[in-house]
C-alpha positions as CSV (number, residue, x, y, z in Angstrom):
1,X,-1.6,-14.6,4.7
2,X,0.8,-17.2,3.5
3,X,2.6,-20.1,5.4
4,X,6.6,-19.6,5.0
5,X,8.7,-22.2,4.5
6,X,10.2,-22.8,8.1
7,X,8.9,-23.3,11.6
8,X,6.8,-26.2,12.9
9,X,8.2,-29.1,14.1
10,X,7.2,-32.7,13.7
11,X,4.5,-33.6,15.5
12,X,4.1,-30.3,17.0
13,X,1.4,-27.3,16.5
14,X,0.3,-26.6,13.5
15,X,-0.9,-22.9,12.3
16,X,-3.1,-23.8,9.0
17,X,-5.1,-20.0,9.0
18,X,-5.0,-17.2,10.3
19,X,-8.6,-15.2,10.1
20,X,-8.7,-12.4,8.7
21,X,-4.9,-12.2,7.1
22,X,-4.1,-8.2,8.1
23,X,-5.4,-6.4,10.9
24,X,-4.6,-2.7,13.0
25,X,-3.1,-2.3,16.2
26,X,-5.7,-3.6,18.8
27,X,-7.6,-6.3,16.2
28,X,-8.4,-9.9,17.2
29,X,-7.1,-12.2,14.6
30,X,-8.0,-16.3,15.1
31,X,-5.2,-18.8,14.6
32,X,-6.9,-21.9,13.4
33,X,-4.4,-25.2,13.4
34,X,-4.0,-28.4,15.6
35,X,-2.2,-28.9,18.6
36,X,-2.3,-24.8,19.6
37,X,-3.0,-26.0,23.4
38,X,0.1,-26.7,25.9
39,X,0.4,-30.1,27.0
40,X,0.9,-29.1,30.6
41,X,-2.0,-28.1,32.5
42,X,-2.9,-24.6,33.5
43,X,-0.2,-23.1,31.0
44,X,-0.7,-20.8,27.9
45,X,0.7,-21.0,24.9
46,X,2.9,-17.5,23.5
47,X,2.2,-16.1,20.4
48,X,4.7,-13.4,18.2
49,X,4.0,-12.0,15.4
50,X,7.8,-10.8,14.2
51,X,9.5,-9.9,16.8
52,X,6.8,-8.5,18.9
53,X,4.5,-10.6,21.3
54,X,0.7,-10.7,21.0
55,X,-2.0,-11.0,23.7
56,X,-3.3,-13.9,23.9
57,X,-7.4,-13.7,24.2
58,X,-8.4,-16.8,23.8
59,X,-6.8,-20.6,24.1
60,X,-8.3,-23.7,22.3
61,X,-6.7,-27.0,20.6
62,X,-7.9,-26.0,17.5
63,X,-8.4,-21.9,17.4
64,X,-6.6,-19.7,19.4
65,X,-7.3,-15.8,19.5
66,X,-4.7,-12.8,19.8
67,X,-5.1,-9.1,19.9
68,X,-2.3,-7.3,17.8
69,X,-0.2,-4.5,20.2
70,X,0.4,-1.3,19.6
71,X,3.9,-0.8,17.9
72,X,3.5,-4.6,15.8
73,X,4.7,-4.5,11.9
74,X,3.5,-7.3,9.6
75,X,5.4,-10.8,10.3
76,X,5.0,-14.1,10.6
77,X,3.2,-15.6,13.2
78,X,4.1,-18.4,15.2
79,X,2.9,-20.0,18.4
80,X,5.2,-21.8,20.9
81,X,2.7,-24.6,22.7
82,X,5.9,-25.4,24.8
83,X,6.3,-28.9,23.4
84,X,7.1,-27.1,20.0
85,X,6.9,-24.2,18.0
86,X,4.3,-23.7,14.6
87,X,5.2,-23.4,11.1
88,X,4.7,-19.7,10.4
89,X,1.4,-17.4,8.9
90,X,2.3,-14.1,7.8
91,X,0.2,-11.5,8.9
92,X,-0.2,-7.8,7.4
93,X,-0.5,-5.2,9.9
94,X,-1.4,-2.1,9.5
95,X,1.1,1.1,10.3
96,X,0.3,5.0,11.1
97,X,0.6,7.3,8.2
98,X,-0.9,10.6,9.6
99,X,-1.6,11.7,12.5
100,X,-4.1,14.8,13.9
101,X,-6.5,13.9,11.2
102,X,-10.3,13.7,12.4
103,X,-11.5,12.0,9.3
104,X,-15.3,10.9,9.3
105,X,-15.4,9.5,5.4
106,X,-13.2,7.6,3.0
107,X,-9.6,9.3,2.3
108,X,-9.5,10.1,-1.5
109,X,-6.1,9.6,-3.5
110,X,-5.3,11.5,-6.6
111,X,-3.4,10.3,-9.6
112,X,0.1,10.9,-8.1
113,X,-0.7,8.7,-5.1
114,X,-1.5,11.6,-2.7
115,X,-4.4,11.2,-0.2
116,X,-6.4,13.6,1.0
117,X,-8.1,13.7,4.5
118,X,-10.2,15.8,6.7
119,X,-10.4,17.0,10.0
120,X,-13.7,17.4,10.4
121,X,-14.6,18.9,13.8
122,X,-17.7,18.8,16.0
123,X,-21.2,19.9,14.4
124,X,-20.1,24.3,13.5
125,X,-16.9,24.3,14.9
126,X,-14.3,25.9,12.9
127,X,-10.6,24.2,12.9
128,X,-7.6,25.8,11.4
129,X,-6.9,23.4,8.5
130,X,-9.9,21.2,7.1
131,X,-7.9,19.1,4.5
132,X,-4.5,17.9,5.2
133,X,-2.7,15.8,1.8
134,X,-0.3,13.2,2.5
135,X,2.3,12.7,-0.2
136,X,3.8,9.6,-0.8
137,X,6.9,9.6,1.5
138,X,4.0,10.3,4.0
139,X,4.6,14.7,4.2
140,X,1.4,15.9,5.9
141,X,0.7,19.0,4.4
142,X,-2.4,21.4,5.0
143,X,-4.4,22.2,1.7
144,X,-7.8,23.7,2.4
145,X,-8.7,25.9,5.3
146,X,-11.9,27.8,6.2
147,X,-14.3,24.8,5.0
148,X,-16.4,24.5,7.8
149,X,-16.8,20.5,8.7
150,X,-15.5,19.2,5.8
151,X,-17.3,15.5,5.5
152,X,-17.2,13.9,2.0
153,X,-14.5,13.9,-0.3
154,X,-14.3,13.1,-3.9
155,X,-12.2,13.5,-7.1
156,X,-14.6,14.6,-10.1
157,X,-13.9,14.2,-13.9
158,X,-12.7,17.6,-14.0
159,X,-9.6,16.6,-11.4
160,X,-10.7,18.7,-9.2
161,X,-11.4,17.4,-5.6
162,X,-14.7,17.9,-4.2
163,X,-15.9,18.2,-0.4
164,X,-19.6,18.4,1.3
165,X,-19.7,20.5,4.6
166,X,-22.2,18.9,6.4
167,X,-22.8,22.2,8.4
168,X,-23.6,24.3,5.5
169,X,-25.5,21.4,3.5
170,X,-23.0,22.9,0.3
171,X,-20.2,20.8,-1.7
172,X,-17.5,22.8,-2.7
173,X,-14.8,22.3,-5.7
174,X,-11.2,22.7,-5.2
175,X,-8.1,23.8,-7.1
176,X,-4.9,21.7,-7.0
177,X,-3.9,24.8,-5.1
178,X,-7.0,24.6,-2.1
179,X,-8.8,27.3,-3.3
180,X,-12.6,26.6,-2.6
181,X,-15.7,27.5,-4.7
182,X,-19.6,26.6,-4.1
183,X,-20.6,24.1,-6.7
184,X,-23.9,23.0,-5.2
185,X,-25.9,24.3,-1.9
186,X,-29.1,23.3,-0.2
187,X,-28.9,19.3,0.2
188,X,-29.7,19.6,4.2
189,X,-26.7,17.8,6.3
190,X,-24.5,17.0,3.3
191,X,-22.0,13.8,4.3
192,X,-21.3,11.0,1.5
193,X,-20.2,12.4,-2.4
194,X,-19.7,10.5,-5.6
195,X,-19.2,11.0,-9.0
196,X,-21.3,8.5,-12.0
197,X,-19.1,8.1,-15.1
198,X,-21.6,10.8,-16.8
199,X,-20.2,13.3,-14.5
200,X,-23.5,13.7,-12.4
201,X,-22.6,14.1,-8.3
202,X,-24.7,12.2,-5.7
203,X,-25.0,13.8,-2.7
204,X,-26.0,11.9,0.8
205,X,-28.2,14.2,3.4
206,X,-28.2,11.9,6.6
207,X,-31.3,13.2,7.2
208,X,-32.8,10.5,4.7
209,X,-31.9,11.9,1.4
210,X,-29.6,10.9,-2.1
211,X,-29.4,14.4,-4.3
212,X,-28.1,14.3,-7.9
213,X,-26.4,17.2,-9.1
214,X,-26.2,17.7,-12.5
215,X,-22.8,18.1,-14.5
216,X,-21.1,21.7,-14.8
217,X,-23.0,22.9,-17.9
218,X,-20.6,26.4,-17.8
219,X,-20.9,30.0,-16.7
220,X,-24.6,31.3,-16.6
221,X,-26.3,27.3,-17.4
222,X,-28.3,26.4,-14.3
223,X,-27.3,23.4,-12.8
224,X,-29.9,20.6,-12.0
225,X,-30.1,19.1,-8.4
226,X,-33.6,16.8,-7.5
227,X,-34.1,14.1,-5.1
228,X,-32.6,11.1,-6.3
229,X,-33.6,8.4,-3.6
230,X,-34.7,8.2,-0.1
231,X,-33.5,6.4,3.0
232,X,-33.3,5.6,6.9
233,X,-32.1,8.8,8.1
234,X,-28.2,7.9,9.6
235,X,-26.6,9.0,13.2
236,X,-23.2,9.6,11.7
237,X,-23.5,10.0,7.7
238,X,-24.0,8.5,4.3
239,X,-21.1,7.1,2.6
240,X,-21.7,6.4,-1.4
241,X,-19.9,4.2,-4.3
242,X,-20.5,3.3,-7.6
243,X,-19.7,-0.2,-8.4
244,X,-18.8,-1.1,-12.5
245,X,-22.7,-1.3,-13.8
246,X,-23.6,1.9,-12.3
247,X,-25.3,1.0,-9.5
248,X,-25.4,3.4,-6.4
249,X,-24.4,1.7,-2.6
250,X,-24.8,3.6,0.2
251,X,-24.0,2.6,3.9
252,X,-25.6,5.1,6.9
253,X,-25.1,4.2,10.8
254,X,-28.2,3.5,12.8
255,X,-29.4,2.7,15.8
256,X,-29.8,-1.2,14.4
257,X,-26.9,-3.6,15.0
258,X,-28.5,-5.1,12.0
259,X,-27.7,-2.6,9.3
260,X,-28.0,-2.5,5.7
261,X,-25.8,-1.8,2.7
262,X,-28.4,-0.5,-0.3
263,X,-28.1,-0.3,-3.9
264,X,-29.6,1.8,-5.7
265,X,-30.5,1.6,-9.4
266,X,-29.8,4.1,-12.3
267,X,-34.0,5.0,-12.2
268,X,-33.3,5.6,-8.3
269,X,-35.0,2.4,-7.2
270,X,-33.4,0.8,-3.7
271,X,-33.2,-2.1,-2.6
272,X,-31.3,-4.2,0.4
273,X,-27.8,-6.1,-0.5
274,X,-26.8,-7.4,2.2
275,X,-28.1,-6.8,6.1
276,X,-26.4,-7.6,8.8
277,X,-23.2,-5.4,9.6
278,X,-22.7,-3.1,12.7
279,X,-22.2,0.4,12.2
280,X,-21.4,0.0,8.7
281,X,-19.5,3.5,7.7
282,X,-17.0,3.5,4.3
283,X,-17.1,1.9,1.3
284,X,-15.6,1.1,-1.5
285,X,-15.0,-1.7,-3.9
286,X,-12.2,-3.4,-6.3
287,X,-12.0,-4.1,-9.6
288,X,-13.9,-7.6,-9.2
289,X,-16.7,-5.5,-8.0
290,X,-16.1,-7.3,-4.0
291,X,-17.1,-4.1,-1.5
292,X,-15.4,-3.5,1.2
293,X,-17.0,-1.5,4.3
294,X,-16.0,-0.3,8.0
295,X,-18.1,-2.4,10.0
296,X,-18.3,-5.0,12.3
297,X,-19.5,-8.8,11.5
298,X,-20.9,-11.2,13.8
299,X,-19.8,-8.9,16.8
300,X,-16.0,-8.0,15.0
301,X,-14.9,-5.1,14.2
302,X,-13.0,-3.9,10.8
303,X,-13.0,-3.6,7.0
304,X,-15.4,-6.5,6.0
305,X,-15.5,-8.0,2.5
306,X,-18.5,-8.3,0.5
307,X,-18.5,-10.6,-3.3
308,X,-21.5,-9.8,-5.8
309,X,-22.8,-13.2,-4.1
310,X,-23.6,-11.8,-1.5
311,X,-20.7,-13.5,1.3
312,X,-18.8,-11.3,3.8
313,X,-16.1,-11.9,5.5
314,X,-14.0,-9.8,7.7
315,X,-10.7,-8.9,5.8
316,X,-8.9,-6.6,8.4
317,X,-9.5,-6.8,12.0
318,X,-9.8,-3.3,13.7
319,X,-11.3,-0.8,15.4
320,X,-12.8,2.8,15.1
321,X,-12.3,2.9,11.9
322,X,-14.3,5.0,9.4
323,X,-13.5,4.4,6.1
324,X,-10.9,3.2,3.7
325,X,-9.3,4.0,0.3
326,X,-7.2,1.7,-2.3
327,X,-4.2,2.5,-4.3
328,X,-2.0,1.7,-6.8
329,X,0.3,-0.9,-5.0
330,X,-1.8,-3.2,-3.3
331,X,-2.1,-0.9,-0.8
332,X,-5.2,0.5,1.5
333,X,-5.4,3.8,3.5
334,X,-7.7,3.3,6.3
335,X,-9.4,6.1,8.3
336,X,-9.9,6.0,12.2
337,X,-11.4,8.7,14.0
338,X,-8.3,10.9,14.0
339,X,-5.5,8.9,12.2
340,X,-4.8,7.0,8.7
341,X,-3.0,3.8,8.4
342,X,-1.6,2.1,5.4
343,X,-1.6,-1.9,4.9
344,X,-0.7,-4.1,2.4
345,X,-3.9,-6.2,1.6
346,X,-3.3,-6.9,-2.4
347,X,-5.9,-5.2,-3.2
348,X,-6.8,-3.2,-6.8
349,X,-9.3,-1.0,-6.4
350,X,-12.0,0.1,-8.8
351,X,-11.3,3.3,-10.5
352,X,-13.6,6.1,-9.8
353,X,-14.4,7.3,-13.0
């Protein structure tokens, strides 16, 4: 968000935030400024971000709140009180990528810039393409068919991508061409995967489990998998990250509207870092080790921010969104239900490995 250099006449209404700076179509954003209130009774004030007009949700002196509409590209913002018209806010908003999708984990992106995505299905039903990629000039392209429920994705240190099926309780590696293999079997309903920088895989069983698979040790070496860590079993599914000491985080919706990320240590020891998010799904953080998770705060849905101190905020303002992935540019990919979006929030994610 950043205040352009026209708009906002003397004496008139004045935008100073807007809070949080991006959001999707649908999202409540709060205008927070002075004189935001007509000064004839019983009128509203109008609100555009662009070209495009927003609803108006809520009208006070001092904060005023607006739902983004379908079909609104980032833009400034500016609100006309009648008497006068703000000084402008620009606000990022987030536009479709792919369509068809029925993601229920992060996206992954490789080292050209493509992202991968699922379509998932319900619980053992079989759908014709599992993983779709999405080049850069936003081709959708099918890669990998006959995985049943594909759930986690991730890219190992070999390159090769990596999916869980949560029907099958197996992870599977895959060839740059989408041809599957088993690489590890038996970790109950399989969701969340993540690589450590020593190669080992993580594996999240919603049913209250973190595996670690051992690394590939070649043709004929027996590969180690044991019980890592164990949690609140989830509704949905684990989702798991490594931030740059090594530490594990792990989100898993519950019943609670009072959920918890954990981090888990290198010895397997968990503990609570921060409680208090709503159906907190993806994560994943940036190079300044902030996290950012699909959740909702205080009652508001999105992708919140969390520092090393401890302080969230919400950064995008959205809804039924799953999960999220950084890339190159300053970019994010989020993940709804059965879409991805791309925004510009200035973001550089944390490498992977």
């Amino acid at each position: 968000m950043k205040a352009s250099l026209h708009g906002g006449r003397t004496g008139g209404p004045r935008l100073e935030a807007l809070r949080p700076g991006a959001a999707m179509p649908g999202g409540e954003v709060e205008l927070l400024g002075s004189g935001l209130q007509p000064r004839v009774e019983r009128t509203l004030p109008t609100v555009k971000v662009g070209d495009a007009p927003a609803h108006l949700a809520l009208s006070r002196a001092e904060r005023t709140v607006i739902r983004v509409l379908d079909g609104t590209i980032s833009g400034d913002v500016e609100l006309d009180a009648g008497y006068g018209t703000s000084n402008a806010l620009t606000l990022r908003v987030a536009v479709p990528m792919a369509e068809g999708l029925h993601p229920v984990a992060n996206p992954v992106v490789d080292s050209d810039g493509t992202v991968y995505s699922t379509v998932s299905g319900s619980r053992g039903q079989s759908v014709p393409v599992s993983i779709f990629s999405i080049a850069r000039d936003f081709q959708m392209r099918p890669f990998v068919r006959d995985l049943l429920n594909a759930t986690g994705l991730a890219f190992g240190p070999d390159g090769f991508l990596y999916a869980s099926s949560r029907a099958e309780g197996t992870v599977y590696r895959i060839s740059s061409e989408g041809a599957i293999s088993r690489y590890a079997e038996g970790m109950g309903i399989a969701t969340g995967i993540a690589f450590d920088a020593d190669g080992n895989l993580y594996v999240g069983d919603r049913s209250g489990t973190i595996f670690r698979v051992g690394p590939d040790r070649g043709p004929g070496a027996e590969r180690q998998i044991f019980v890592y860590a164990t949690l609140e079993p989830s509704i949905a599914a684990y989702h798991l990250a490594f931030n740059d000491e090594g530490t594990l985080f792990v989100t898993g919706p519950t019943t609670s509207s009072n959920q918890a990320v954990y981090a888990i240590d290198r010895d397997g020891h968990t503990n609570v870092f921060y409680r208090g998010l709503g159906r907190a799904q993806g994560i994943a953080f940036d190079v300044d080790d902030n996290l950012y998770v699909a959740a909702s705060l205080r009652g508001q849905r999105g992708i919140v921010r969390i520092t090393p101190n401890r302080e969230a905020s919400l950064a995008l303002s959205g809804n039924n969104l799953v999960g999220l992935a950084f890339l190159e540019d300053g970019m994010a990919v989020l993940a709804t239900k059965d879409a991805l979006y791309h925004v510009a929030m200035d973001v550089e994610g944390r490498p992977l490995l």
